[in-house]
Each structure stands twice: as C-alpha cells, then as structure tokens.
VOTITOR-197449 format. One line per 2 residues: number of its first residue (from 1); their letters; for each residue x, y, z of C-alpha. Coordinates in steps of 0.25 Angstrom, whole numbers, plus 5000, padded with zeros to 4 digits. Example, Ala and Ser with C-alpha at 12.3 -4.5 7.8 and 13.67 -1.06 7.14 Angstrom:
<pts>
1 = AS = 5049,4982,5031; 5055,4996,5029
</pts>
This chain:
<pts>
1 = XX = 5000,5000,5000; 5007,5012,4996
3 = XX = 5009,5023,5007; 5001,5034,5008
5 = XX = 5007,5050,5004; 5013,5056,5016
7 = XX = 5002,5069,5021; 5007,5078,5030
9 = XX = 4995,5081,5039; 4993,5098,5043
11 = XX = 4993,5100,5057; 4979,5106,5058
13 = XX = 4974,5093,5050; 4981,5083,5061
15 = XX = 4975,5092,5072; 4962,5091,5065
17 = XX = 4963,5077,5065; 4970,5075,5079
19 = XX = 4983,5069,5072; 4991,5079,5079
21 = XX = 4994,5074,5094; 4992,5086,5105
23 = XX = 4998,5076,5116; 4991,5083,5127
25 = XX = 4983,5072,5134; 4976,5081,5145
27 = XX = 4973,5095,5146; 4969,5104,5157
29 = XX = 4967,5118,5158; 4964,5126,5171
31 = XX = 4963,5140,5174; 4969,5143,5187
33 = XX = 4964,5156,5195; 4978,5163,5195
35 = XX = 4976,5166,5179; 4983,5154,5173
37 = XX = 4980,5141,5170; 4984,5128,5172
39 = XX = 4985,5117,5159; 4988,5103,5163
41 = XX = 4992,5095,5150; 4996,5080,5149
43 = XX = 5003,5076,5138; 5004,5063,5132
45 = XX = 5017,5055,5134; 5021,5053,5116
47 = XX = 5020,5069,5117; 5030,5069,5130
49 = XX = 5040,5057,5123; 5040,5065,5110
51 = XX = 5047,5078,5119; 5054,5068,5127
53 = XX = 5061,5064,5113; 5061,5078,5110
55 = XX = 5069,5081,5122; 5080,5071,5121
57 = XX = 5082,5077,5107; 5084,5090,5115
59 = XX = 5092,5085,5126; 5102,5075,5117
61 = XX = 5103,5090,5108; 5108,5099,5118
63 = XX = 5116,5089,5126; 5126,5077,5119
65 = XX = 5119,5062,5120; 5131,5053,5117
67 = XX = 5131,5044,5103; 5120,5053,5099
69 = XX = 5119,5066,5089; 5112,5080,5096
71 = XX = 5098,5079,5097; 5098,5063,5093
73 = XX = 5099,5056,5106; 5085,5046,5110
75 = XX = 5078,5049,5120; 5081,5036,5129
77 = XX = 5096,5040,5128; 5095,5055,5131
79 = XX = 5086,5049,5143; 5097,5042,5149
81 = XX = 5107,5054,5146; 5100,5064,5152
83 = XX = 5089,5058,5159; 5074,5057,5157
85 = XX = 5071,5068,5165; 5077,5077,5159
87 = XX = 5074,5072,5147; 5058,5073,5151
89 = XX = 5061,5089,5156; 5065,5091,5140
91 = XX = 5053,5084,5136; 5043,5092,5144
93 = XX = 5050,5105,5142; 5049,5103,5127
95 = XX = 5034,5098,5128; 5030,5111,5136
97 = XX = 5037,5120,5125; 5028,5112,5114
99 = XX = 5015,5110,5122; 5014,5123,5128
101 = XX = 5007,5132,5119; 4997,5123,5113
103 = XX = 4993,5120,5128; 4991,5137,5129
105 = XX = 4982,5134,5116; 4975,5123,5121
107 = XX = 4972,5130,5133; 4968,5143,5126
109 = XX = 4977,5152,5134; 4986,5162,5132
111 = XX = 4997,5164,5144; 5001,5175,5149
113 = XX = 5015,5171,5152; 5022,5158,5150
115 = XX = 5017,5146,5158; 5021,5135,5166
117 = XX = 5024,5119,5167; 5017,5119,5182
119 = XX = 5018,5103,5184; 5022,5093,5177
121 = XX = 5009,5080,5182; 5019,5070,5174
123 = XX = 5030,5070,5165; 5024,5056,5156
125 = XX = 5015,5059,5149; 5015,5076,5154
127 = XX = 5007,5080,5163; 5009,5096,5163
129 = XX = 5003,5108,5172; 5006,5122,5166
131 = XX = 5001,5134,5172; 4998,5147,5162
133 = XX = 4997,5160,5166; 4986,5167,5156
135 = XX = 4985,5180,5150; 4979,5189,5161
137 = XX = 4965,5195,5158; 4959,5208,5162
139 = XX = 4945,5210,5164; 4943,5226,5167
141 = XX = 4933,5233,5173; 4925,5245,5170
143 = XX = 4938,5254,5171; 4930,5263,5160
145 = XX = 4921,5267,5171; 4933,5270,5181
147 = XX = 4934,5286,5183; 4947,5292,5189
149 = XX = 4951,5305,5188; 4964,5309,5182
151 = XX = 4970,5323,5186; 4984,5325,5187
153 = XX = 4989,5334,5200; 4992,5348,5199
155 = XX = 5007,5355,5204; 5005,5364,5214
157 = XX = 5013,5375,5218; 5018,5371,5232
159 = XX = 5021,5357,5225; 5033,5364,5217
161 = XX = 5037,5374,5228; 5038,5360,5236
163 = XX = 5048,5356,5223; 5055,5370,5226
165 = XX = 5057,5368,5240; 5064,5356,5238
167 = XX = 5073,5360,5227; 5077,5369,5236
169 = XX = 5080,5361,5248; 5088,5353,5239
171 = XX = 5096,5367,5236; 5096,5371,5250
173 = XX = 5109,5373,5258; 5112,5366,5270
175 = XX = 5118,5372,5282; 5121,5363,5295
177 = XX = 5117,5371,5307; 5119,5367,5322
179 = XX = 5106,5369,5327; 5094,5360,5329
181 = XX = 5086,5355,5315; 5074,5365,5312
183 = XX = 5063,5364,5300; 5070,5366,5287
185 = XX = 5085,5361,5290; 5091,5347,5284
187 = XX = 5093,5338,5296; 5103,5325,5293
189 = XX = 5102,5314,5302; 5104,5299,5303
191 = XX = 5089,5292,5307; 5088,5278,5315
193 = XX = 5075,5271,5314; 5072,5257,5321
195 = XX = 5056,5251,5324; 5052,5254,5339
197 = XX = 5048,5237,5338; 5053,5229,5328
199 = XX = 5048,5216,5323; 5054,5205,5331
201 = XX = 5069,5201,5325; 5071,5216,5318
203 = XX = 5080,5226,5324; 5070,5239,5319
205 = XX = 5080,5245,5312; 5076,5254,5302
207 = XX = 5085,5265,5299; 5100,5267,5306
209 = XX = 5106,5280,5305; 5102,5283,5291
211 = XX = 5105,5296,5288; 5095,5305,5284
213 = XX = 5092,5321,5282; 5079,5328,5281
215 = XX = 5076,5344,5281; 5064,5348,5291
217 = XX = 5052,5350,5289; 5052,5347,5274
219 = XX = 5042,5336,5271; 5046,5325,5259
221 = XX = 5035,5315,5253; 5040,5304,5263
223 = XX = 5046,5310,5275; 5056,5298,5280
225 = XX = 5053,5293,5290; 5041,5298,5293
227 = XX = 5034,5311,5290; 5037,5322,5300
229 = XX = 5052,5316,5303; 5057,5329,5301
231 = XX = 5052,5336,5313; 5060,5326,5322
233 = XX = 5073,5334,5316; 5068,5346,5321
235 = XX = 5075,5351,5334; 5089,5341,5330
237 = XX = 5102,5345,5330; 5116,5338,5323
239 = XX = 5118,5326,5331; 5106,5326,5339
241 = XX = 5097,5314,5339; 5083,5310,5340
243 = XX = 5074,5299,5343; 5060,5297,5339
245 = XX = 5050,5285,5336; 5037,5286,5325
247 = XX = 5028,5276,5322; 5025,5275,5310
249 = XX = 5011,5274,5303; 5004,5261,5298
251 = XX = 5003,5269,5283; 5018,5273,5284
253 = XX = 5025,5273,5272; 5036,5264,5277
255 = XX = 5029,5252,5277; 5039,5245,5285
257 = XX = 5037,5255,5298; 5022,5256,5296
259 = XX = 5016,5257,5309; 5028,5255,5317
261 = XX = 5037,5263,5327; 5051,5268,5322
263 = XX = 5062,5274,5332; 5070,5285,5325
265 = XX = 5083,5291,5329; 5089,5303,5322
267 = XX = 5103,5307,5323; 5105,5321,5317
269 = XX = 5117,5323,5308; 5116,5337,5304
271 = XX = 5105,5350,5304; 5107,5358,5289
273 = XX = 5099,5370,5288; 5095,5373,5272
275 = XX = 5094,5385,5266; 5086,5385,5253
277 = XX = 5088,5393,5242; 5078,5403,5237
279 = XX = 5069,5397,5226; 5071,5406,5212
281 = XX = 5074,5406,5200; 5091,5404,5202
283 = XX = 5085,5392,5212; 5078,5386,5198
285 = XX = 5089,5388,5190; 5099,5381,5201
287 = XX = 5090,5369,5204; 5084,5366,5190
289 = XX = 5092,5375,5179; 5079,5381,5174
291 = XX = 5076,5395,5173; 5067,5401,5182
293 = XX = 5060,5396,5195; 5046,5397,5187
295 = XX = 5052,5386,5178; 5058,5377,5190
297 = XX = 5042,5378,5194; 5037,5374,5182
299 = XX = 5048,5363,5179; 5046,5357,5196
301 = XX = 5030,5359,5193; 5030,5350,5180
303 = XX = 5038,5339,5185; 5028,5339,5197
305 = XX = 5019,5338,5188; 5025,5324,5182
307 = XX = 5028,5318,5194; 5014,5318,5201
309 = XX = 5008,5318,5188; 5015,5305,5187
311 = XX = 5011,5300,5201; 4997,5305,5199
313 = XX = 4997,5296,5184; 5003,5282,5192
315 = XX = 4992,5285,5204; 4982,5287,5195
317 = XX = 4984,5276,5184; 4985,5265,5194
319 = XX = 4974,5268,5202; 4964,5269,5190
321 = XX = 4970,5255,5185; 4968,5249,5201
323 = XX = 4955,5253,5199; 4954,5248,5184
325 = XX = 4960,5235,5190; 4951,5234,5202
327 = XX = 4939,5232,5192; 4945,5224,5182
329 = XX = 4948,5209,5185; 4962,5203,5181
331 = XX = 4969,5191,5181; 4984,5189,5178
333 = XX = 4994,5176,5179; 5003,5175,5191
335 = XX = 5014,5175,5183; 5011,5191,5176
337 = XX = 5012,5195,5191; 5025,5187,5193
339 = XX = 5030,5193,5181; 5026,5210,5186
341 = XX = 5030,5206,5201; 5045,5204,5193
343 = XX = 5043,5218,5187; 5039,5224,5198
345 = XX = 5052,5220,5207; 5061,5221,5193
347 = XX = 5058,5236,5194; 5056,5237,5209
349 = XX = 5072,5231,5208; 5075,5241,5197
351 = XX = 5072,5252,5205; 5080,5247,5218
353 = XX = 5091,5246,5207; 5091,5262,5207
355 = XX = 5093,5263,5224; 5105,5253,5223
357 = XX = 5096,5242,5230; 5092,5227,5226
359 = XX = 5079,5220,5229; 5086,5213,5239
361 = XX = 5091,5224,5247; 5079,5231,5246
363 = XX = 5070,5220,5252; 5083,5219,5264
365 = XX = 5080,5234,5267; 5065,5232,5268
367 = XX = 5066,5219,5275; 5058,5213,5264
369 = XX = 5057,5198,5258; 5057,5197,5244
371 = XX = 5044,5190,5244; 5037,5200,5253
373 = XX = 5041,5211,5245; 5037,5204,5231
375 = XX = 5024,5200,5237; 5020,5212,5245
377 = XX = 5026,5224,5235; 5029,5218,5222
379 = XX = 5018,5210,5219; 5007,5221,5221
381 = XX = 5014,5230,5213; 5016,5221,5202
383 = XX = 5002,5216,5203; 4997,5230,5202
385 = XX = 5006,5233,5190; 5002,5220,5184
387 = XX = 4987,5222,5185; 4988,5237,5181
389 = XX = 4996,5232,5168; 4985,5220,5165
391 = XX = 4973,5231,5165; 4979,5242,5157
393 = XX = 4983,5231,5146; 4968,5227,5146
395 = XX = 4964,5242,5144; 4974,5244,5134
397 = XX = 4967,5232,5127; 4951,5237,5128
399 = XX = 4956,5252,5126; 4962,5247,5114
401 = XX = 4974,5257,5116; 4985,5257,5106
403 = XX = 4999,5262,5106; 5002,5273,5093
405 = XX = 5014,5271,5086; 5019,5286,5088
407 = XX = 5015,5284,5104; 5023,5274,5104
409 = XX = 5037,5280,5097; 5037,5292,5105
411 = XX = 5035,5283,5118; 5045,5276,5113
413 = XX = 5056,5286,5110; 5053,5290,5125
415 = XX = 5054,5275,5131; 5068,5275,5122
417 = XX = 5072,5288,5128; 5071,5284,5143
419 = XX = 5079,5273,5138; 5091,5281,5132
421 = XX = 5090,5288,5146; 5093,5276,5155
423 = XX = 5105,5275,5163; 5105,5261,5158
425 = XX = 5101,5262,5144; 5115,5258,5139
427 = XX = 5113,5246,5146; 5102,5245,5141
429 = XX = 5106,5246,5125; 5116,5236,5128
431 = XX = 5107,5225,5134; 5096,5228,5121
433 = XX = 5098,5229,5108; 5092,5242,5102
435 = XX = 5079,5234,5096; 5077,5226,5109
437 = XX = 5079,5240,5116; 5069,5248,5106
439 = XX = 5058,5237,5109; 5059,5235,5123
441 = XX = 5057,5251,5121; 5047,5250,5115
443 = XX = 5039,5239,5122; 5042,5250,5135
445 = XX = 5036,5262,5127; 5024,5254,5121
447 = XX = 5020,5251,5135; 5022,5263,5140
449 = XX = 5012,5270,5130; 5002,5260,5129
451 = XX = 5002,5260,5145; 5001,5277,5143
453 = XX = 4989,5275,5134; 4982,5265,5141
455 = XX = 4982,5273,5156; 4977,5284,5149
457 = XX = 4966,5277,5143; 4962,5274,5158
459 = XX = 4963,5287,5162; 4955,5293,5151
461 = XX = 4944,5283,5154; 4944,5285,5171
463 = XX = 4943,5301,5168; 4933,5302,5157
465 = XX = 4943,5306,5146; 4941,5304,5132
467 = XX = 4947,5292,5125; 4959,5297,5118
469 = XX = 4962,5286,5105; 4971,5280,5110
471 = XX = 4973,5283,5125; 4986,5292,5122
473 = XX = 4991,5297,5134; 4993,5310,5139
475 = XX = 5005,5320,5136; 5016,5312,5142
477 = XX = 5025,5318,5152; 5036,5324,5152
479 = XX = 5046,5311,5153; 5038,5304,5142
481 = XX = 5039,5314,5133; 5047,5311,5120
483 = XX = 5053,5318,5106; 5043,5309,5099
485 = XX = 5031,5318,5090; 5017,5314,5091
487 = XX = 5011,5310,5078; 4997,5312,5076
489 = XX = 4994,5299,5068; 4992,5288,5077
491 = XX = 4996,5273,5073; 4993,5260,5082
493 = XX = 5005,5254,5086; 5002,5238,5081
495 = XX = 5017,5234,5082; 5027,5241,5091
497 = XX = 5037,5237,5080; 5035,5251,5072
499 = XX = 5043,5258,5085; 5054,5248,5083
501 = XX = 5056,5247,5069; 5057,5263,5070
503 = XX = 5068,5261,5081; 5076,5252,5072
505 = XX = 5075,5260,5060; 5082,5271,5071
507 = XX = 5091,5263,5075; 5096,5257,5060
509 = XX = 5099,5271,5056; 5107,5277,5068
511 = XX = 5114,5266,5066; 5116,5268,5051
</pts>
C-alpha cells in the first residue's frame, strides 16, 4: 500500500481538532482577597519528561559531560553526573518559562507585576501553586460633585518687613558685653537635657553640652526646644548656669518627649549685643545687589509669594485627592506597595545623603528599629502616594487628558536643564548614553506635564471653572519657566518618539 503525501497540519486546524496536547491535566483558579489570584496547575508527566530532556541538553551545554559533544549528553548520564535533582530544578524552571503566559490566558488575566512559583504540591507529574498579582482597579466616586475652594494667600506687608528684619539680624554686628543677657542680644551656650523618669534600662540622656545660640526675644517657626526657651536666658550672664524642667505637651512636636518631663541645664558661653543696620537703599544694595530698597521688596515679596504659593498648591491638591480617594473604592496588589514602600525609603536615603548621614545612623540616633520605622513612617506615606498615583491615573483616563506635542518639548528642555545644573550631571552622562539620558528625560518630563494637567482638571472641577480643552495648566512659575515659544497649534502627542527623534537629530549635527 503506498504511503500517504506527508501534510503538515496548521496550528489552528490541530487545535480545532484537539491534536495539539495542552499538558495541563488540572486547572484551578481563585481570587484571593489581597487583589491577586492564585492558579494551581497539574501538568501531565510526558510534558515534565520532554523538559526534563530538554534540560539535560541545557546542563550537558554549558557544563562538559565526558565522551559526549556539548548539548548531546542522555538524560540518564547527565542524571548521574550532575544529579537528578538538579536536573528536575532545570526542568521545572524551563517548563514555567513555557507554560506561564498561556496559563495568564487561560486565566483571563492581566498582571500587574510578575508572578510567582508559591508551591511546588509534586514534582511528577507537576503540581504547581503560582500566586499573580493583578492590575489594580479603580472605581471612583462622584469627585464631580466635590467643591473645594482654591484661593491662593496673599503677601502681606509685615510678612516681608518680617523678611527684612531677618536680613538684617544676619548683617548685625556682634559685640560681647559683660552684663546680664537682656531681650535682643545673641546668647551662646552649651544645653544638657536628660527625661525626669526614663524608661527602665535608659539613661534619659537626650542632649549633653550641645552647643547652642539664640537672640532673645525673637520668635522662629520651631522654637528649640520649646517655644518661649528664650525667656530662660533672660537675667544670664557668661558662665552663669541654670537649671529648669518643662513637660512637654502630648501634641509636641517632638514625638519622642511627647507628654514627658525633661530637666535642662544651661551653661552660658557668651552675651553678644547686636546692633543692626539701618534698612535703605545701600542695605538692599549690600545684601541682595539690587538697586533700591522698593526692588529688594518687591523681589522678597515675590518669592514669598512662590514658597507659600507652593505649600498652599501640596495642601491643597492632597487633601481634595484624600477626599477624591475617600469616595472611591481601590484595590491594588501587595507587591505595587512593596514596590513604592522602596521608593519612598530610596528618596528618604537620598536625602539623609545630603546631611552626611545613613539610614542606619539615622534610626541609632532616633533609637529606632528598622521595621518599626518602615512599618509606622514609611509605609503610610507610601500607601498615600501609591493610592493618590492610582486615582489621578484613572481621572486621566475618564478626563480623556492628553499630552500636546509643544507642551511636552518645552517641559522637556526645562526637565533637561535641571539636569545640565546637577552637581552630579557628569556623572550622570558617564553612567548614560546620550539617548538612554534623552529618554529617561523625557519619560521625567511627560509625567510631569500629564501630572500638571490632570490636578488642574480637578481643581477646575471642585471650584466650578470651566473646562479648558485639554486641562492646560496655569502660567507656571518662576523655576519652571523655560526659553521654549508656545505654539498656537495644538497636536496630541501619540508617541513620545517625536521629542527624541528631534533630540537625536541635535545631537547628530553638533557632533558634525
């Protein structure tokens, strides 16, 4: 009988008529209350044997098998080499790899990070437990209907003659007198502080002859130690010293003395009576090289302005997204929490950086465990940034805001000029090359804008405004500020390539 013309069979034909083995004997999905499902799957064993040669192939590869070629060795041989064990770890490995993403799309889910290989029931045939963190969802409220009002404060007067006075202490003249310390004089001293009943197994030490100064009688944000401190310099003399105790209250600012006694001691260094000089317009021209005292106000007044402008914009924004948060209902995997709780202590480190301190001698000095402080301070904030991120991409999505292409180039230049400026921004050029540098840039400045654009969609809505097009922000300020013209024609950004392609057109012809 004469054999039959070989026919290759198309894929979607052998799945249509179930020629194609799947090798997935048991299937189980179930959602789990933490956002993230759990799949158990049961292979059959010729699927796990067929990896299992696979792997020897892989093993004998990489690593010489006497009397046999790289890649050739049997199984049985490589088996006894390198032991079955091992040889099973290869196997599984390479079967997870395979069988992954066609167990997502059995599944029907998309994941939000990578999953993992939870258990492993039995190893022949496999019998596997993965856990999958999915995408989080967002279900928001009415935050249409939220109304908050959004008025930035005004600069007053006194708040820049407050600016001026302290210019001028810092151009005062000190002169040491022998005489007892009276409202208005600079009064160094060394400061001991120790608790009045200290936990069982501490010593109460909190402070030993630190050296400190302070002028009475003029107030700071955060008097140290407490407010009103000063007074107790009044009346002292150089060398004299003085003991007092203050219990502080349960709302303190230092958290760590809340609601507990503290015995101070102060040793006084030196009395240094100040004399100020006379504010004009050779005062504005000494301390800030403009022209006139009238300009010195004006400049003092506007960067007043930006800094509680600023403060006012945080406050403001975050409480209107708490309360867009508190009627909306989110879920989220542990593992995007995980991932923000590492953010959140990357910058926290970044910034201890800056004062010549480590995480480590940080948590010493506040007598802190490392979990504690992730649990307690870290993880609240990071919660907090991570649900406030979750909701504004969600508006951004029913808004339907887009970034413009011009927008987008003039942010940009600006995000690539704050990088020229760095102290470390040779470093950083030798670390990147100039495209990985021009699109981590980019990917800075485009979510930047679109997070510009989307809080003041919100806040267009909470105060009644009208919808602009596209949600485009106010005027920016003076630090965002950039060379870049404004075109009047406006063209969605699809791909953020266009910014790039310029970048590297720039780049080919300075070098040219």
């Amino acid at each position: 009988m004469p054999r039959g013309v070989r026919v290759q069979i198309p894929p979607s034909l052998q799945a249509k008529f179930r020629l194609v083995r799947n090798h997935i004997l048991k299937f189980e999905k179930k959602t789990l209350k933490d956002h993230q499902v759990r799949l158990t799957v049961e292979f059959d064993q010729d699927a796990f044997d067929q990896y299992k040669n696979s792997a020897a192939r892989k093993i004998s590869s990489k690593s010489k098998v006497p009397g046999f070629r790289p890649g050739k060795a049997p199984l049985d041989v490589v088996k006894r080499i390198y032991g079955e064990d091992y040889v099973d770890e290869e196997a599984l490995e390479l079967l997870v790899h395979d069988k992954y993403p066609q167990l997502l799309d059995k599944a029907e889910i998309k994941p939000a990070a990578a999953g993992k290989l939870e258990k492993v029931e039995t190893l022949n045939p496999p019998k596997l437990i993965f856990i999958v963190p999915l995408e989080p969802e967002v279900k928001l409220g009415n935050y249409k209907e939220i109304r908050k009002k959004f008025e930035l404060p005004e600069i007053t007067d006194q708040e820049v003659d407050e600016v001026l006075h302290n210019l001028q202490l810092n151009y005062a003249t000190a002169q040491t007198v022998e005489r007892e310390g009276k409202k208005g004089d600079l009064v160094n001293f060394k400061l001991t502080a120790t608790l009045t009943n200290p936990d069982k197994g501490d010593d109460g030490e909190i402070l030993k002859d630190s050296p400190y100064q302070m002028i009475i009688g003029e107030k700071s944000r955060e008097e140290f130690p407490y407010d009103g401190f000063d007074k107790e310099l009044i009346g002292l003399n150089e060398n004299d010293t003085k003991e007092l105790t203050h219990k502080f209250p349960k709302n303190s600012t230092l958290e760590k003395l809340q609601g507990k006694e503290v015995k101070f001691e102060i040793v006084v260094n030196s009395v240094k009576e100040l004399t100020l000089p006379e504010v004009s317009d050779e005062f504005a021209k000494d301390v800030s090289g403009l022209d006139s005292l009238e300009m010195l106000k004006t400049s003092i007044k506007n960067q007043l302005a930006y800094t509680k402008n600023g403060e006012y914009e945080e406050k403001y924004y975050n409480e209107l997204i708490d309360e867009i948060i508190s009627q909306s209902t989110i879920a989220y995997p542990p593992v995007l929490l995980e991932d923000e709780i590492e953010h959140v202590v990357h910058d926290f480190e970044h910034n201890l950086a800056h004062q010549n301190m480590d995480l480590d001698l940080f948590l010493k000095l506040n007598k802190m465990e490392k979990e504690d402080f992730l649990e307690k301070e870290i993880k609240p904030v990071a919660k907090r940034q991570l649900e406030h991120s979750l909701v504004l991409e969600q508006i951004t999505e029913e808004e339907k805001i887009e970034l413009q292409q011009d927008d987008l180039e003039q942010v940009y230049r600006q995000t690539m000029y704050e990088y020229q400026t760095r102290d470390d921004f040779n470093k950083i050029k030798r670390e990147l090359s100039p495209k990985k540098l021009a699109n981590s840039v980019l990917m800075q400045a485009a979510s930047r804008l679109m997070n510009r654009q989307v809080l003041t969609r919100i806040r267009q809505i909470a105060n009644d405004e009208k919808l602009s097009e596209e949600a485009k922000p106010e005027k920016e300020s003076v630090q965002e500020k950039t060379e870049a013209p404004v075109k009047k024609e406006k063209k969605p950004v699809s791909e953020s390539k266009k910014v790039l392609q310029k970048e590297e057109v720039k780049e080919k012809n300075e070098q040219s």
